[in-house]
C-alpha positions in Angstrom: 0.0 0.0 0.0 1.3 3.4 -0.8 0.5 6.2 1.7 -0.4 10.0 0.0 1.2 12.6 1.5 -1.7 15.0 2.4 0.4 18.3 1.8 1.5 17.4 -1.8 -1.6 19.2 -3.1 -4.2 18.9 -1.3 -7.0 15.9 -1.3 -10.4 14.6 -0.4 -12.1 11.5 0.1 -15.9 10.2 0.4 -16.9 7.1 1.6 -19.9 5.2 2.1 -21.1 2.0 3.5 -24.4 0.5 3.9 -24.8 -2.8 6.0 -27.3 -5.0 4.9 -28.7 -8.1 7.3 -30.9 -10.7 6.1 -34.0 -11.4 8.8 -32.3 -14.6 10.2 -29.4 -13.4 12.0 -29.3 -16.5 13.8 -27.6 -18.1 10.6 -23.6 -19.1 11.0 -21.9 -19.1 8.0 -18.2 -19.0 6.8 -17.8 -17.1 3.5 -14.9 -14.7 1.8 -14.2 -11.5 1.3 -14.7 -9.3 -2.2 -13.2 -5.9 -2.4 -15.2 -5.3 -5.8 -13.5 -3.2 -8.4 -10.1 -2.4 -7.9 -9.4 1.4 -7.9 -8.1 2.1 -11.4 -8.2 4.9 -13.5 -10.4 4.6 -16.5 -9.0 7.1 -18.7 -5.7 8.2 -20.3 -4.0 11.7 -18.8 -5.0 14.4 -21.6 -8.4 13.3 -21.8 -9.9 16.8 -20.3 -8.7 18.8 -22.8 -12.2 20.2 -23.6 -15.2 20.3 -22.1 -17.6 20.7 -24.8 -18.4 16.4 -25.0 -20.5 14.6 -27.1 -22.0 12.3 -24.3 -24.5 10.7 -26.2 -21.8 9.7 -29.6 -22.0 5.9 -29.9 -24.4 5.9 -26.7 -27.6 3.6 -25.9 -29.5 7.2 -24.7 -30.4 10.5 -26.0 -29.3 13.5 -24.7 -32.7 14.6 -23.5 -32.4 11.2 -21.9 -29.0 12.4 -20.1 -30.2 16.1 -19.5 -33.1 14.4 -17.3 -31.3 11.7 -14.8 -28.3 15.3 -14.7 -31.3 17.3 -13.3 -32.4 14.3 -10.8 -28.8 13.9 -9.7 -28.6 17.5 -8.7 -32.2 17.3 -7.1 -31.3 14.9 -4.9 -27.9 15.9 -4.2 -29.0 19.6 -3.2 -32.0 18.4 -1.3 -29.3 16.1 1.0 -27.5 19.1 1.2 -29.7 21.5 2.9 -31.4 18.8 5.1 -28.0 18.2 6.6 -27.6 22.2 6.4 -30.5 22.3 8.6 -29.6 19.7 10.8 -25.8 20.9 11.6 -26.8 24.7 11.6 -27.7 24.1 15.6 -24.3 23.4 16.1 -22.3 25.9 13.9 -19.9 22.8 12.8 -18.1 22.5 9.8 -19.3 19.4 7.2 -18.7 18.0 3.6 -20.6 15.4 1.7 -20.3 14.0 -1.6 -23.8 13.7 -2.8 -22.8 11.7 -6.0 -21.2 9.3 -3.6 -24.0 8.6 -1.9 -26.2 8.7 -4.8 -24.2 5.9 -6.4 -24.4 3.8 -3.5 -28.1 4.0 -3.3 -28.3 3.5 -7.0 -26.7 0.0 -6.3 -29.7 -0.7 -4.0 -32.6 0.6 -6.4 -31.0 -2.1 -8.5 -32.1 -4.4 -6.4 -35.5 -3.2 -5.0 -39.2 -4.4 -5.6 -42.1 -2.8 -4.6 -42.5 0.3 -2.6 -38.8 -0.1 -1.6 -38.6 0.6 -5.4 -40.6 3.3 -5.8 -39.3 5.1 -2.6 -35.9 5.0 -4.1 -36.9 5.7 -7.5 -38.9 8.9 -6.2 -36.2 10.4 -3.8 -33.1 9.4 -6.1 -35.1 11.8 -8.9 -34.7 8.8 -11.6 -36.9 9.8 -14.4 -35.8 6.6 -16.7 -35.5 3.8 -17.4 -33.6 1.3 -15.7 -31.5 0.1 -18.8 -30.7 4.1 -19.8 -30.1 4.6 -16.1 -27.2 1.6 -16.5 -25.7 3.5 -19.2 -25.3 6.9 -18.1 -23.5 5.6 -14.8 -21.3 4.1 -17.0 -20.8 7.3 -18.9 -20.0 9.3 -15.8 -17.8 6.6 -14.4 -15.4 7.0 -18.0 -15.5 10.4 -17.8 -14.9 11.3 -14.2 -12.0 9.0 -13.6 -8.9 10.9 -14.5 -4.9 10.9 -13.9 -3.5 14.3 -14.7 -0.3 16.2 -13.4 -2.6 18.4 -12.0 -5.4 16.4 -10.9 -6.4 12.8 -10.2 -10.1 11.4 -9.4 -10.7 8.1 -9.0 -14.1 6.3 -8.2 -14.9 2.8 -6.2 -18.0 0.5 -5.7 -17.9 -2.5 -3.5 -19.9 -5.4 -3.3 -18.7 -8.2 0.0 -21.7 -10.6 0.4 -22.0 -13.4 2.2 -21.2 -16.8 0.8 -24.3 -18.7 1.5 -26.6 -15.7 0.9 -27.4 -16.4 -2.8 -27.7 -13.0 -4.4 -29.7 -13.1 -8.1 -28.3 -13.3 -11.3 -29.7 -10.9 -13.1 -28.5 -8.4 -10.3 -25.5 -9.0 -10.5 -25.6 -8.8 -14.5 -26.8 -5.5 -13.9 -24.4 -3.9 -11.5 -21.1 -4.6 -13.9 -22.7 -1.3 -15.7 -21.7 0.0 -12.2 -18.2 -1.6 -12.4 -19.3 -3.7 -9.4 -17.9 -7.4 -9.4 -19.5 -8.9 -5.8 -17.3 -11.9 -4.7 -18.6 -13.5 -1.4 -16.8 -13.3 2.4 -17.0 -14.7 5.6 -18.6 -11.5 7.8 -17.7 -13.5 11.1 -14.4 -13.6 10.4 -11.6 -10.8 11.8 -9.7 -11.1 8.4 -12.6 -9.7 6.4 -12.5 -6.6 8.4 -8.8 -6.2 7.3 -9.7 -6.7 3.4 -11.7 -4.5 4.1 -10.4 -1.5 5.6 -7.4 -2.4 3.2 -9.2 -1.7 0.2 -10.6 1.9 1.8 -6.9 2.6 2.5 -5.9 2.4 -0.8 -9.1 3.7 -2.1 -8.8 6.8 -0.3 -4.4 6.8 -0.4 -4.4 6.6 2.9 -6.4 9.9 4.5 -8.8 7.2 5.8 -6.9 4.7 7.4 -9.7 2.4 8.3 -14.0 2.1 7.5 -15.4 -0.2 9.8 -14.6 -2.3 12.9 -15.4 -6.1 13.5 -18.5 -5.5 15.4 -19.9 -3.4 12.7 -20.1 -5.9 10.3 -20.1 -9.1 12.1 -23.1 -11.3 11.0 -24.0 -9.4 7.9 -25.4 -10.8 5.0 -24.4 -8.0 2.5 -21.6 -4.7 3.2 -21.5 -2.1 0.1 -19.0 0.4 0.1 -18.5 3.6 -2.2 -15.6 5.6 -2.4 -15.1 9.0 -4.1 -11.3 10.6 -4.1 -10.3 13.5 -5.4 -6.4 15.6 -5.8 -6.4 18.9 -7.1 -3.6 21.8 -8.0 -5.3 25.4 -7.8 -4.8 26.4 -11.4 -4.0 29.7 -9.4 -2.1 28.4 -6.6 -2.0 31.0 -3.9 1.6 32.2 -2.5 2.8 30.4 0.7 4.3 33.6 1.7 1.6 35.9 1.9 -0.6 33.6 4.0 -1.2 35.4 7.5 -3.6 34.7 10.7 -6.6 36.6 10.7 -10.1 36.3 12.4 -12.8 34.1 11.0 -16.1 35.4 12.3 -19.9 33.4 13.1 -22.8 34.6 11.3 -23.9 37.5 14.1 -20.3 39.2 13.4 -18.4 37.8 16.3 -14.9 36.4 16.1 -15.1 32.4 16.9 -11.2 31.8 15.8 -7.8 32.9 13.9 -7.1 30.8 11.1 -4.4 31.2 8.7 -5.4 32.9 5.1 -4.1 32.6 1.9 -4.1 35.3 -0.9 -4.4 35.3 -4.4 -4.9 37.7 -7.7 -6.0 35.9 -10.3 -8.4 35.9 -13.2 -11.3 34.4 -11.0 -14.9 34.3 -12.4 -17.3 35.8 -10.1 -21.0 36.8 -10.2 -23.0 39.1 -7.9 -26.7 39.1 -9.2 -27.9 35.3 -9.6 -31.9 36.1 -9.1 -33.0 34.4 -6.1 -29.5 32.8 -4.5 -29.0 35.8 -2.4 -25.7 34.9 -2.4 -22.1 36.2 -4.3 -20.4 33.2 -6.6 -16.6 32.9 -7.0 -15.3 29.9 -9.3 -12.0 28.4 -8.5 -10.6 26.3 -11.2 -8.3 23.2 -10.6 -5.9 21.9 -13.1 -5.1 23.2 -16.6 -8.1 22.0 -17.9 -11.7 23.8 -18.1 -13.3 20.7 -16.2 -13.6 21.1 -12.4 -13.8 24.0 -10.2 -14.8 25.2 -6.6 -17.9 27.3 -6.7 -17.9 29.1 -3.7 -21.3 30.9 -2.6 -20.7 33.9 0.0 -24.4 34.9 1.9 -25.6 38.3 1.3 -25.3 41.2 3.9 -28.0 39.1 6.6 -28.3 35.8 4.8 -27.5 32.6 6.7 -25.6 29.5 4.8 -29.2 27.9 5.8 -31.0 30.2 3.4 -28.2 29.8 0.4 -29.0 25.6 0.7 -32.7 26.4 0.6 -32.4 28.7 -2.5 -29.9 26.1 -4.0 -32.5 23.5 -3.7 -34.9 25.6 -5.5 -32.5 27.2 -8.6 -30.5 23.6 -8.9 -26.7 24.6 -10.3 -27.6 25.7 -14.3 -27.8 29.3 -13.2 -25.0 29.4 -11.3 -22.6 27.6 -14.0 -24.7 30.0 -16.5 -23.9 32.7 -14.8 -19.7 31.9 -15.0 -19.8 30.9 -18.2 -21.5 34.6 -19.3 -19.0 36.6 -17.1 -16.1 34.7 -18.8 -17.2 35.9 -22.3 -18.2 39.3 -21.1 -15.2 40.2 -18.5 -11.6 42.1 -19.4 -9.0 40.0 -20.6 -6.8 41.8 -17.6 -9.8 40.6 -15.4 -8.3 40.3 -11.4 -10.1 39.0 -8.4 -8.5 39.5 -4.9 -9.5 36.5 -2.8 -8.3 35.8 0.7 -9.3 32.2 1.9 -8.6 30.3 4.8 -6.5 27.4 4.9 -8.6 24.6 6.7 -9.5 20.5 7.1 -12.4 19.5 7.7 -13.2 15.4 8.8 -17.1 14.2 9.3 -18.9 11.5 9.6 -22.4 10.9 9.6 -25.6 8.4 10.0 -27.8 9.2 6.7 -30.3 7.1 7.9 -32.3 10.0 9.2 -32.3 12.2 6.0 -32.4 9.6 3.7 -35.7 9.0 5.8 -37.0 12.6 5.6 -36.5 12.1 1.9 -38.7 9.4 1.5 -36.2 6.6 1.8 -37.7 4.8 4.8 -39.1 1.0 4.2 -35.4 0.0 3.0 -34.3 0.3 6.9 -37.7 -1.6 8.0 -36.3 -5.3 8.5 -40.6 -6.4 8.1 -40.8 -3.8 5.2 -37.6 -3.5 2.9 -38.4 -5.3 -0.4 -34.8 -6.2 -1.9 -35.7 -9.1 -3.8 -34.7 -8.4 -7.0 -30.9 -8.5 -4.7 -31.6 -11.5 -2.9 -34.8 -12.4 -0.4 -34.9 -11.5 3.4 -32.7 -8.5 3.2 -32.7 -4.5 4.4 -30.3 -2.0 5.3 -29.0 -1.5 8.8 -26.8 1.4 8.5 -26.2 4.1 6.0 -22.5 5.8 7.3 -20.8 8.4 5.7 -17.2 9.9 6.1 -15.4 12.9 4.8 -11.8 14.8 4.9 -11.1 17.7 2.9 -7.6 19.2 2.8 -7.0 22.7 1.8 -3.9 24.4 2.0 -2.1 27.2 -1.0 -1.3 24.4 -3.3 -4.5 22.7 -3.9 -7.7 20.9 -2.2 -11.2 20.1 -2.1 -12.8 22.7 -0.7 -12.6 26.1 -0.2 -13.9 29.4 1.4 -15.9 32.5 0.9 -16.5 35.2 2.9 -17.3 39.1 2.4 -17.8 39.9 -1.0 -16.7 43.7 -1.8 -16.8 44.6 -5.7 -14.6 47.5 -6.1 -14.0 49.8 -9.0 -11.6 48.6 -11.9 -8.9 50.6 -10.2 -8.7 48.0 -7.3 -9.4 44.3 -8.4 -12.8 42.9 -6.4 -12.1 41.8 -3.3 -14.0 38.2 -1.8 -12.9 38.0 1.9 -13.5 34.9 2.8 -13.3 35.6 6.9 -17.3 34.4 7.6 -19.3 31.3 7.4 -19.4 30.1 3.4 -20.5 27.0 1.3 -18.5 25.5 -1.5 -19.2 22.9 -4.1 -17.0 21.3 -6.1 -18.5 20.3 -9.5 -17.8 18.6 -13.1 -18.8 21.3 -15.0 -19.0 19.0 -18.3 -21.5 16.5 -16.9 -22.9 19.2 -14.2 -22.6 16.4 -11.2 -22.2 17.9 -8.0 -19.3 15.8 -6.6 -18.5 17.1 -3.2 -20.4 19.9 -1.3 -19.6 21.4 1.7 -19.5 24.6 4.9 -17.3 26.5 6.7 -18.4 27.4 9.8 -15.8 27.4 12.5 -12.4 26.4 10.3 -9.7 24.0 11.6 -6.5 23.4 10.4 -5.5 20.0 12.1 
C-alpha cells in the first residue's frame, strides 16, 4: 500500500457504507471476502482537454435522456445538502458530503429493489428513466470522471462483500457490472474480512482514511456495500505560501469564533453578484489546466445565513450558477483580477444518513418487516447508512474552499471576496454538471 502525503496538493475522500442483514441473523456461516473493483483509473491523462463532450456519440440514450437523470442527480444531491444544512446549523460545525457518492451507493440498492422499496428509491433518487438508460449513463460518468493528470487525479470505487451462502440473483449482478461492481462472497464473522476490508478503503482513499469499519460493525452481515469517491487537485491559481497570515474568522452574528491562517491570491477568477433568487455572491475556482472542475464558492448576502443559500440552491439547482460563470467569462476584461483571501482549513465528518435519507422518502429499505430487496436476494434491508469525509485545503490545492465578504470594487482596485465568515462551497464537473463534493465553513480547523 502506498501512503499519500496529504500536503503534496491537497486531497479529499468520500466514503460510504451500507450494511445490509438478512431477517435470520441466527444463521452461521463462513464465507470470503470481495473488495469489488479495484481502484483504477479509467481514462488516459490528456483526456480533459475540452469540455464541450459529445456524451451521447456511440451511446444507448439521447441527450434529452441524459439532461433528465443530470437534473435528478442534482435534485437529490441539493436536497441532501440542505437537510444536513438544517440539521448541523444548531451546532455551527463544519461538514462535507459528496452527494454523488452517496447517490451511487443508493443506486446499487434501487437495482435491487421491488415494490414500494422501489418506488421510494426511484422517487427520492429523482430517476426519471428507465432502468437500462439509467445503467448507461452511470457508465458514462464513471469513464468520464476518472482521471490521472499532473494536475489532478479522481478516481471512483464501488464495493460489493456478500455473504457466501446468501445467494444474491443473477440478473443483479448482470446489472451492476454497468456500475463496475464485481461482488465476490466473504466470511462476515471472520476478523480477516475486516482487514480486506479497511485495506481496500486505504488504498481507495491513499491513505487519509486509514480504516472504515470495525469487526462488530459488520459481524453477521449478510451484505456490506462500500462507495468511495477521491479526489487531488492543483489550484490552477495556486495562492503564494508567503503571503498567508492569521486573521479572524467570524460566526454569522459578526463575532470572532477563531484565527485561522489565510491565503491570498490575484488571479483571473470568475465571479458573479446578481444570480436572481440565490442571495448569495459566486466565485469559481478552477483546478488543473483543464476547463473541467472547479470550486464554486457561494458567499451569503449582507444578513443571509448558509441555511437560506442551501434552501435557495434546492430551488435554482446549479444551471444558473454555471450560466452565470460561463456569461461573465465571455463578457469580463481580458486583464480581469479578483482578490481572494481564503482560509486554509481541514475539515473530517462523519455521519448516519439514515435519518435524512428517511426525511426524503427513503424509509421502508431500513424496516427489517418492510424493505423489499428481492430483485438482490430475499430476506434482506439496510442496517446502516455511514458516511465519512476529509477535505484538505492548504495554497497548493484541495477540495474545498472558502468564501467570505464579497466587496466589488471599482476597476482601479481588483474585487475583493474576503473569505473571513461562514461560506458553502461545491466542487463540481462542469462537463457533466454532477455535484461531486459539497460542503460549509463554519468554524475552520486546520488540524
Amino acid at each position: 500500500m502506498r501512503k499519500f502525503d496529504v500536503n503534496i496538493e491537497g486531497s479529499i475522500f468520500i466514503f460510504g457504507v451500507f450494511e445490509i442483514f438478512g431477517n435470520c441473523l441466527g444463521q452461521l456461516s463462513v464465507p470470503e471476502l470481495s473488495v469489488g473493483s479495484q481502484l483504477e483509473v479509467l481514462t488516459q491523462p490528456g483526456a480533459f482537454g475540452s469540455s464541450n463532450i459529445n456524451h451521447t456519440q456511440d451511446s444507448n440514450f439521447s441527450d434529452q435522456a441524459l439532461q433528465q437523470i443530470v437534473r435528478g442527480s442534482q435534485q437529490f444531491s441539493l436536497d441532501l445538502l440542505h437537510r444536513i444544512s438544517t440539521e448541523l446549523e444548531k451546532t455551527n460545525k463544519d461538514f462535507m458530503i459528496s452527494p454523488f457518492s452517496v447517490w451511487s451507493l443508493l443506486i446499487l440498492l434501487f437495482e435491487g429493489a421491488s415494490g414500494q422499496t422501489y418506488a421510494q428509491l426511484r422517487n427520492a433518487l429523482r430517476i426519471n428513466i428507465n432502468d437500462e438508460t439509467l445503467r448507461d449513463v452511470w457508465n458514462m460518468w464513471s469513464t468520464y470522471l476518472n482521471v490521472n493528470t499532473s494536475t489532478i487525479e479522481v478516481a471512483s470505487l464501488q464495493a460489493l462483500y456478500t455473504s457466501k451462502e446468501h445467494e444474491i440473483s443473477t440478473e443483479y449482478l448482470n446489472h451492476i457490472r454497468k456500475y463496475n461492481v464485481q461482488p465476490v462472497a466473504t466470511d462476515f464473522f471472520d476478523r480477516k474480512t475486516v482487514k480486506h476490508i479497511n485495506e481496500a478503503t486505504y488504498q481507495s482513499t491513499r491513505g487519509l482514511i486509514p480504516f472504515a469499519v470495525l469487526p462488530q460493525e459488520i459481524f453477521g452481515v449478510k451484505m456490506f456495500l462500500l462507495s468511495s469517491l477521491y479526489f487531488k487537485g492543483q489550484w490552477k491559481y495556486p495562492f503564494n505560501e508567503a503571503a498567508t497570515r492569521i486573521e479572524p474568522f467570524y460566526d454569522e452574528k459578526g463575532n470572532v469564533i477563531t484565527h485561522i491562517p489565510m491565503m491570498v491570491q490575484e488571479a483571473n477568477f470568475a465571479y458573479v453578484g446578481n444570480i436572481a433568487g440565490l442571495d448569495g455572491y459566486v466565485l469559481e475556482l478552477p483546478y488543473g489546466t483543464q476547463d473541467r472542475l472547479s470550486m464554486i464558492i457561494i458567499l451569503p448576502k449582507s444578513g443571509i445565513k448558509l441555511n437560506d443559500i442551501t434552501k435557495n440552491l434546492n430551488n435554482l439547482g446549479l444551471d444558473p450558477l454555471l450560466n452565470g460563470i460561463v456569461q461573465f467569462r465571455r463578457m469580463a476584461p481580458e486583464d480581469n483580477e479578483v482578490e481572494v483571501l481564503m482560509p486554509k482549513f481541514i475539515t473530517t465528518t462523519d455521519f448516519n444518513l439514515k435519518k435524512p435519507l428517511g426525511e426524503m422518502g427513503i424509509r421502508d429499505l431500513f424496516d427489517e418487516k418492510r424493505a423489499d430487496l428481492s430483485r438482490m436476494a430475499n430476506g434482506l434491508y439496510a442496517s446502516l447508512c455511514v458516511h465519512s469525509t476529509k477535505i484538505v485545503v492548504d495554497e497548493k490545492g484541495t477540495t474545498a474552499a472558502s468564501i467570505t465578504a464579497a466587496t466589488l470594487l471599482n476597476k482601479s482596485t481588483p474585487p475583493k471576496f474576503l473569505l473571513n465568515r461562514p461560506f458553502q462551497y461545491m466542487i463540481v464537473d462542469k462537463a457533466t454538471k454532477l455535484l461531486l463534493f459539497a460542503g460549509q465553513v463554519r468554524n475552520p480547523k486546520t488540524h
